[in-house]
FITIMAR-254515 format. One line per 4 residues: for each residue x, z, y negated of C-alpha. Coordinates in steps of 0.25 Angstrom, whole numbers, plus 5000, padded with zeros to 4 digits. Layout:
// FITIMAR-254515
X,Z,Y ~ ...
This chain:
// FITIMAR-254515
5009,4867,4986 ~ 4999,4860,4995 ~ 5005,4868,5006 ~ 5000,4883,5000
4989,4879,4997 ~ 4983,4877,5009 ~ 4991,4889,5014 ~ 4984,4897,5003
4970,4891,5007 ~ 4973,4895,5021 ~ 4976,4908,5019 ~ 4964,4908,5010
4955,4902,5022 ~ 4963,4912,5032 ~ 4960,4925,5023 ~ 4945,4919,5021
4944,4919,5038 ~ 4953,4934,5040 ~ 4943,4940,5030 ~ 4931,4933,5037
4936,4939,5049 ~ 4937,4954,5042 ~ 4923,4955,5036 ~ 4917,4949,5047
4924,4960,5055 ~ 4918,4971,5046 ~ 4933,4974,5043 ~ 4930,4982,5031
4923,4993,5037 ~ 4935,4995,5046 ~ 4943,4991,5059 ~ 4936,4993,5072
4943,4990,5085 ~ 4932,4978,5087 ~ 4933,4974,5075 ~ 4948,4973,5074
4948,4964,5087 ~ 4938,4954,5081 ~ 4945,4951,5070 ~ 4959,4949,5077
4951,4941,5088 ~ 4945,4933,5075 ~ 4956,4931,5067 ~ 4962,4922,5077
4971,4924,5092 ~ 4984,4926,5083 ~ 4979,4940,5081 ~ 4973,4942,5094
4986,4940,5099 ~ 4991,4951,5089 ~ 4977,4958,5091 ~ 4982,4959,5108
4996,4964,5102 ~ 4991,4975,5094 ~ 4981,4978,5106 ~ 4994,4984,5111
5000,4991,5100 ~ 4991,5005,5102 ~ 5001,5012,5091 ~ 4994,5003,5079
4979,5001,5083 ~ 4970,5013,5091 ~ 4968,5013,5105 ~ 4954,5006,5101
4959,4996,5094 ~ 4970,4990,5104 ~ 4958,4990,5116 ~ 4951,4982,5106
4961,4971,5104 ~ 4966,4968,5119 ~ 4951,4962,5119 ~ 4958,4951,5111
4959,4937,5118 ~ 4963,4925,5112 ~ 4961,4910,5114 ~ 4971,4903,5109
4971,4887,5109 ~ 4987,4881,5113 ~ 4994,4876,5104 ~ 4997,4861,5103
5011,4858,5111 ~ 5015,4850,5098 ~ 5014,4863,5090 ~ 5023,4869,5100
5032,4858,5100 ~ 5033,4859,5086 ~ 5036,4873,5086 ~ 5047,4873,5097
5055,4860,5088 ~ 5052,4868,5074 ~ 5059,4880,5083 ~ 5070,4872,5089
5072,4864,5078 ~ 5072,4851,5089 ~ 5065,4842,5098 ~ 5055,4851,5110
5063,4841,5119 ~ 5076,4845,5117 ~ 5075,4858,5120 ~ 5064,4858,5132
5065,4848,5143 ~ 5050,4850,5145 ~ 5040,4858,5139 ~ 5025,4859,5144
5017,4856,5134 ~ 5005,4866,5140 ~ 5008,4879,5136 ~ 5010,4891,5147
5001,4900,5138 ~ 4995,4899,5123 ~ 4994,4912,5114 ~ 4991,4915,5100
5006,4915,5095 ~ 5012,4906,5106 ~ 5011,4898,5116 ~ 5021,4897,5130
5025,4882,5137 ~ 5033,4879,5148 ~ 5046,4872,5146 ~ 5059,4867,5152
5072,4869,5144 ~ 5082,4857,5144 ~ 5090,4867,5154 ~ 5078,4868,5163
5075,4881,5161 ~ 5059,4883,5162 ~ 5054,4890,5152 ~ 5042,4896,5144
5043,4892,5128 ~ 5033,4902,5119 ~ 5029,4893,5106 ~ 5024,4900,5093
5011,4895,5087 ~ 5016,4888,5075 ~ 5014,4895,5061 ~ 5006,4907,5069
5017,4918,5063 ~ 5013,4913,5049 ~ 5000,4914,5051 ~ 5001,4927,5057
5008,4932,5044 ~ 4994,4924,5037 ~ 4984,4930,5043 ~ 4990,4944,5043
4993,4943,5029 ~ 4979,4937,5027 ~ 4971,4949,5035 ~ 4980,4960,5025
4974,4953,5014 ~ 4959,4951,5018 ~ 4959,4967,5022 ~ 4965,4970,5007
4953,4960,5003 ~ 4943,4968,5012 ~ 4948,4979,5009 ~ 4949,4984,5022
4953,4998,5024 ~ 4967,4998,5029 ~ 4967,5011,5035 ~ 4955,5016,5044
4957,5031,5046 ~ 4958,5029,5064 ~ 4954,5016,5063 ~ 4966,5005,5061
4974,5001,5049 ~ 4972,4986,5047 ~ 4983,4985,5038 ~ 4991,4992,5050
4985,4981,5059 ~ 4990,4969,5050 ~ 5003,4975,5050 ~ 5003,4976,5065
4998,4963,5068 ~ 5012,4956,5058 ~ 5021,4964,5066 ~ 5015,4960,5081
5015,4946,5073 ~ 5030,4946,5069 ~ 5035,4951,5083 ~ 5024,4942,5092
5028,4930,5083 ~ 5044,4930,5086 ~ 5048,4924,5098 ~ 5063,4931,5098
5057,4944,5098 ~ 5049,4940,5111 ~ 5063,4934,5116 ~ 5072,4947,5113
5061,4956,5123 ~ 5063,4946,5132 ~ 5077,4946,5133 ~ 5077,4961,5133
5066,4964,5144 ~ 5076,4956,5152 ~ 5089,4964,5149 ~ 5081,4976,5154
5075,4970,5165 ~ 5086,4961,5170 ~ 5092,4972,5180 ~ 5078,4972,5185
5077,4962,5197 ~ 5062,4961,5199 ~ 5059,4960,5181 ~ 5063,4951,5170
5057,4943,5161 ~ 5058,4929,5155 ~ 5071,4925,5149 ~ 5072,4919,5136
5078,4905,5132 ~ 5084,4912,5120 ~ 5091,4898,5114 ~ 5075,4893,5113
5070,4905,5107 ~ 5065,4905,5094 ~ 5054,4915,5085 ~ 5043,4905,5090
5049,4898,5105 ~ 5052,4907,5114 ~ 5057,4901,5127 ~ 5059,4910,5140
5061,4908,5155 ~ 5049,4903,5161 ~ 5043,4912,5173 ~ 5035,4905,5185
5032,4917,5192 ~ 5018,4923,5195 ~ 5011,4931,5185 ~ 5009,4946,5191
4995,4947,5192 ~ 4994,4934,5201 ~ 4995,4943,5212 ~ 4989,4932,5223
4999,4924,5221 ~ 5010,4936,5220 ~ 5006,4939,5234 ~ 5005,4927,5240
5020,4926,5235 ~ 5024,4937,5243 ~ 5025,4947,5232 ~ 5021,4962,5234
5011,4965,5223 ~ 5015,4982,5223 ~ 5030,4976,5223 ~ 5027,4969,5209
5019,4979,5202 ~ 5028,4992,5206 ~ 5039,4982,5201 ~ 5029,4977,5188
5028,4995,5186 ~ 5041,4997,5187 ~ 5046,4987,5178 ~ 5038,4990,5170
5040,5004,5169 ~ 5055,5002,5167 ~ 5052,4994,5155 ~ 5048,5007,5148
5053,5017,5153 ~ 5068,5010,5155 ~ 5068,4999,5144 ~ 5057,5004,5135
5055,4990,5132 ~ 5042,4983,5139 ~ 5033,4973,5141 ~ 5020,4976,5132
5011,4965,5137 ~ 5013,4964,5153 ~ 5000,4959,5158 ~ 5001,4950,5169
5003,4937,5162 ~ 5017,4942,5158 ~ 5022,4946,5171 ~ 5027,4937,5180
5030,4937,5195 ~ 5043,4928,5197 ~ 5052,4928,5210 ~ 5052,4943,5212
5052,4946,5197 ~ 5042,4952,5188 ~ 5044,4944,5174 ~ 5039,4949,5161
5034,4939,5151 ~ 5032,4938,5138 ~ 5037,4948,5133 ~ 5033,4946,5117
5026,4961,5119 ~ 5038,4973,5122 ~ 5035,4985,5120 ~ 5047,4996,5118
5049,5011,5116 ~ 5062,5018,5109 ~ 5069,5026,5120 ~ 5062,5039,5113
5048,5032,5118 ~ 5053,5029,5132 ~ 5056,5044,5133 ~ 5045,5049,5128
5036,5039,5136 ~ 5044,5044,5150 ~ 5042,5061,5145 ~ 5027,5058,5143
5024,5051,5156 ~ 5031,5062,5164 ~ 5022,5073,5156 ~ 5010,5065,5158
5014,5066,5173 ~ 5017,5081,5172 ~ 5005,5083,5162 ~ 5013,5090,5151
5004,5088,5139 ~ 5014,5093,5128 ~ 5024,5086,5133 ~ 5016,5073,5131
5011,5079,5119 ~ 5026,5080,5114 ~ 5027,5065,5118 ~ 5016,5061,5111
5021,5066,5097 ~ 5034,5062,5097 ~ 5033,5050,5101 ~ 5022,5046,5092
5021,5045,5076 ~ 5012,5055,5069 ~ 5008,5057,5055 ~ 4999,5067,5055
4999,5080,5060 ~ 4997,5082,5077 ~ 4986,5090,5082 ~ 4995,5096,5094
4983,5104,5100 ~ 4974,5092,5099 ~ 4984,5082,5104 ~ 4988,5091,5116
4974,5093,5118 ~ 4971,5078,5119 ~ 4984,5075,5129 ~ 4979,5086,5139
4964,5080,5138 ~ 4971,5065,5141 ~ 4980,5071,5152 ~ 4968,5077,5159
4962,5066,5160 ~ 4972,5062,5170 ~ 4968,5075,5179 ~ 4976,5077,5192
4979,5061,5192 ~ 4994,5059,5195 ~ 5002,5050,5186 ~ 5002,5039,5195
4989,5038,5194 ~ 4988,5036,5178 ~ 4987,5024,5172 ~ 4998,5025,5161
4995,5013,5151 ~ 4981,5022,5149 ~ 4989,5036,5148 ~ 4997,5030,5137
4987,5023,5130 ~ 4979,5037,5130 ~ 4991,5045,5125 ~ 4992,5033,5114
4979,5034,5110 ~ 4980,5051,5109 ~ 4992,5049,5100 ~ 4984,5041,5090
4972,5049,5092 ~ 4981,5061,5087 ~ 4988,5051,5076 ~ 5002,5049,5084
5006,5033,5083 ~ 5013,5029,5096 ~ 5024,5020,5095 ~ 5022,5004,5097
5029,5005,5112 ~ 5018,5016,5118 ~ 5008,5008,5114 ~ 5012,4995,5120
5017,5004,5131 ~ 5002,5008,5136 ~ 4998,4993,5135 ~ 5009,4989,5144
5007,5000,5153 ~ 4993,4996,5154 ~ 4996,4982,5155 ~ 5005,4984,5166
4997,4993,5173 ~ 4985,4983,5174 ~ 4996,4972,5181 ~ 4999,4983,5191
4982,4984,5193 ~ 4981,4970,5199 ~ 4995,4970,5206 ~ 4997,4984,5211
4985,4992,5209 ~ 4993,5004,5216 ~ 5007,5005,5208 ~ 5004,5015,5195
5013,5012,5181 ~ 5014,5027,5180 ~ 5021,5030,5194 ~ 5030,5021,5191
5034,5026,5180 ~ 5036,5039,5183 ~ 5042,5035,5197 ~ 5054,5027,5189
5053,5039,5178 ~ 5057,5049,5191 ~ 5069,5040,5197 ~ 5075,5039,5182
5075,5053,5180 ~ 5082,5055,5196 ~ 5091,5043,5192 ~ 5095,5048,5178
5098,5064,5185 ~ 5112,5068,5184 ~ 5115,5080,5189 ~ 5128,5085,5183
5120,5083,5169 ~ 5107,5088,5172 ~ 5115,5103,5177 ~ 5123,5100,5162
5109,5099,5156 ~ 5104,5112,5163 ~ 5118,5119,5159 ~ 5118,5115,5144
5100,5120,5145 ~ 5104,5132,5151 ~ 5115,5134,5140 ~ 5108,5133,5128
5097,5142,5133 ~ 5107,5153,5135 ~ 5112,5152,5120 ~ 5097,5151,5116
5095,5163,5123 ~ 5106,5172,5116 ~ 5100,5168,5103 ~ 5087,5173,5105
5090,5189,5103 ~ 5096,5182,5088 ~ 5086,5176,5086 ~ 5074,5186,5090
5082,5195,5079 ~ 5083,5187,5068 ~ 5067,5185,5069 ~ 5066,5200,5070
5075,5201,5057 ~ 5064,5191,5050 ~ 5051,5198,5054 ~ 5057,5211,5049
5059,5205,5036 ~ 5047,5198,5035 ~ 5055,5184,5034 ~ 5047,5179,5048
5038,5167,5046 ~ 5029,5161,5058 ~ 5024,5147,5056 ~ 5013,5145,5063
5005,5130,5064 ~ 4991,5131,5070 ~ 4991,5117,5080 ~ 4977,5113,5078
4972,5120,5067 ~ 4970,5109,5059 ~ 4957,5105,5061 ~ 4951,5119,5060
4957,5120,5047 ~ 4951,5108,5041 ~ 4937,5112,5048 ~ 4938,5124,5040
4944,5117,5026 ~ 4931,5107,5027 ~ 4921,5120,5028 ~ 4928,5128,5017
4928,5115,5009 ~ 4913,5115,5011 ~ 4909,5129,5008 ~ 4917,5129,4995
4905,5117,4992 ~ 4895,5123,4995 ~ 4899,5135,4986 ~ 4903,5124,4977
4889,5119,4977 ~ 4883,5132,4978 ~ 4890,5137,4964 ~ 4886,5122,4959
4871,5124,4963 ~ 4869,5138,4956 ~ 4877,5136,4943 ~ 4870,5122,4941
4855,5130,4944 ~ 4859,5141,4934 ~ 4865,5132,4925 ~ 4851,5125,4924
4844,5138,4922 ~ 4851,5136,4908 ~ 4848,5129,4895 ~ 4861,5121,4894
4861,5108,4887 ~ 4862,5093,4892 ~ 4850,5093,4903 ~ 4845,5082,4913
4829,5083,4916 ~ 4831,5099,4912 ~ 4843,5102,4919 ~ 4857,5107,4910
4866,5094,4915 ~ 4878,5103,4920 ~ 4866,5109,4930 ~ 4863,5095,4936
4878,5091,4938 ~ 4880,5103,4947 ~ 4869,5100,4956 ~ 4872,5087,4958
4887,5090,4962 ~ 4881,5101,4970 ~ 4871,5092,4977 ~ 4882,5080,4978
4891,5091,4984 ~ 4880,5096,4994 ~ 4877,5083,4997 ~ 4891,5080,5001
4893,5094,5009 ~ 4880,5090,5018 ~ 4884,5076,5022 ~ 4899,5080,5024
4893,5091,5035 ~ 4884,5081,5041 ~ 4895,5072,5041 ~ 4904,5082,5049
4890,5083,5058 ~ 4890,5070,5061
């Protein structure tokens, strides 16, 4: 009983602090990018940790939004080694001794959610062992839960036309909770980045001690090696720098466009040099794309290389999600205007992380939601061309790409069923052509009975129309008005009954909605001026 009441004060005491933070935020009058920032980065570094998450995920917050919140830093104070202790026995369900035969009690890096120590398994296998911050998934679920219930308090306007929905955020930040928050899902990517990359000499990642993993300790192979950007070091080991970043791109490349499984997060500190190897850590943050995606994503690089706006175009809407209905005069418009940006600049010399992010950011502007893996596509892209900057300043992501795109599709040529391809092409044209007189005469056949019908759909007319709808509207007023303003003056030229200061009352009523209705017919035109 003691026990929930102090749960019940501290929630209390917690809510007290979440609706602090929102009305001290100004949260009632909407969600600004700013504004969104502050109160992740003061409702403590949990949710920065989620705020840098969602930083990432384009396809939920605008393009605004997510710059905002990779200013997110956190400070986070270690936790005690008895707290990790304690979590490790509660886990194992025995002694920290009996399973390590030494464990560092200063940890290799501290974060929001967990913290990394070096370790020695009774084998004598050296090894990194990822501990949970106790409790920090219920408070999570808390504080969440907490924050829907002071915006239901405040009232806040859950949906903010272009702007973001809050109650979409919370949402969000619950899922990125539940998936950051289990080790074993951290463990699974792991063990598949390697099955993909295991044939791979020069790539592979940390292997997992499985029989130690648990949904709070996670314990991997521990990686010596040099982090990548290091590069004083790197050469005074007799590395070649290009040599690592045409190997860093390549790899990288493959993960998308072969495995459609990739890391999302791969700035320097989670790339390690190791004996030859290039090693991926932590791989908490994957990104995927269905097989439909990966096509897609290859057709639109090679028609943003041969500038072919509808074909990108096409790409664009099928493999997006739209609710509305697409302007296609005004989205090609928009694609062409992007693309010439670009000029006469060949493809090796685009930066692709940024092409993506534009085309991202054109698909929400025209209210076409990419999926999940595009957006965390363009990050990593971006990411990863960054590593390459201070490595290998001269290797380009894009020419990488479409050099492994052109030997795929010379590997992948067989000759006896490309000619089987043209023969089945050239055969179906043929019958398509004998039914054409057919046809041609059963449309004749129509038109003469008057049974023809053309459907017509006039792409970009919209907007016309409602222009033309809003005058109309507005003239019919002001006849409105007009008829209002002369029947009330002849109506006072009369003796009727029931009169205020001299004036029949039905009189005064119909100028006063004559005026209310002028009145409203001026400041909607200043309005549109303005």
């Amino acid at each position: 009983m003691g026990r929930q009441e102090n749960s019940t004060d501290s929630n209390k005491k917690r809510l007290g602090q979440i609706i602090s933070v929102l009305v001290k935020n100004d949260l009632v009058k909407g969600i600004t990018p700013e504004k969104l920032r502050k109160i992740i980065e003061e409702l403590g570094p949990t949710f920065v940790k989620l705020g840098q998450i969602m930083s990432m995920r384009n396809e939920i917050l605008p393009m605004e939004y997510c710059k905002e919140l990779e200013k997110l830093r956190a400070d986070v104070k270690p936790m005690e080694f008895s707290e990790v202790k304690k979590v490790i026995e509660d886990e194992y369900g025995t002694e920290l001794e009996e399973v390590f035969q030494c464990f560092d009690s200063a940890p290799l890096g501290s974060a929001s959610i967990a913290q990394a120590h070096f370790a020695v398994l009774k084998s004598g296998e050296k090894v990194v062992v990822k501990v949970q911050r106790p409790g920090i998934k219920d408070i999570m679920a808390r504080d969440i839960s907490l924050l829907r219930k002071a915006s239901k308090i405040l009232k806040i306007a859950v949906n903010t036309g272009n702007a973001v929905d809050f109650g979409i955020i919370l949402d969000e930040m619950w899922t990125v909770t539940s998936q950051e928050m289990d080790f074993l899902i951290e463990a699974r990517h792991a063990e598949e980045f390697y099955d993909y990359n295991k044939d791979i000499v020069y790539s592979t990642c940390p292997q997992i001690e499985h029989k130690y993993t648990t949904s709070k300790v996670l314990v991997m192979e521990y990686i010596e090696g040099v982090q990548i950007d290091d590069t004083e070091t790197l050469v005074s080991m007799g590395y070649d720098l290009n040599e690592i970043g045409l190997k860093l791109a390549d790899n990288y490349i493959k993960q998308i466009i072969d495995d459609a499984f990739f890391h999302a997060d791969p700035h320097p500190g989670n790339i390690r040099i190791r004996g030859g190897e290039i090693v991926w850590i932590d791989l908490g943050m994957m990104g995927r794309l269905s097989n439909r995606d990966k096509l897609l994503f290859k057709n639109a690089i090679k028609a943003i290389a041969e500038n072919d706006i509808d074909e990108i175009k096409n790409i664009l809407i099928t493999l997006g999600n739209h609710k509305g209905r697409i302007n296609h005069l005004r989205l090609y418009s928009d694609i062409s205007d992007m693309l010439s940006k670009y000029g006469n600049k060949s493809i090796g010399d685009m930066d692709l992380g940024i092409i993506i992010e534009e085309f991202l950011f054109l698909a929400n502007t025209h209210g076409i939601s990419m999926p999940k893996g595009m957006s965390m596509l363009s990050r990593g892209i971006i990411t990863i061309e960054g590593v390459l900057a201070k490595i290998s300043p001269d290797i380009n992501v894009v020419q990488v790409m479409t050099n492994r795109m052109a030997s795929e599709v010379l590997n992948n040529i067989d000759l006896s069923q490309e000619i089987l391809n043209v023969g089945k092409t050239l055969y179906g044209s043929a019958r398509k052509t004998l039914d054409i007189p057919a046809q041609l005469s059963d449309i004749l056949k129509m038109v003469i009975k008057g049974q023809a019908k053309v459907n017509m759909e006039l792409t970009g007319s919209e907007e016309p129309l409602a222009a033309i709808d809003k005058m109309v509207n507005r003239l019919v007023i002001c006849i409105i008005n007009a008829g209002l303003l002369i029947g009330s003056s002849l109506i006072c030229t009369t003796n009727m009954e029931l009169k205020i200061l001299g004036i029949p009352l039905i009189g005064v009523l119909g100028y006063a909605v004559s005026l209310i209705l002028g009145g409203w017919l001026i400041l909607d035109i200043r309005k549109k001026k303005t």
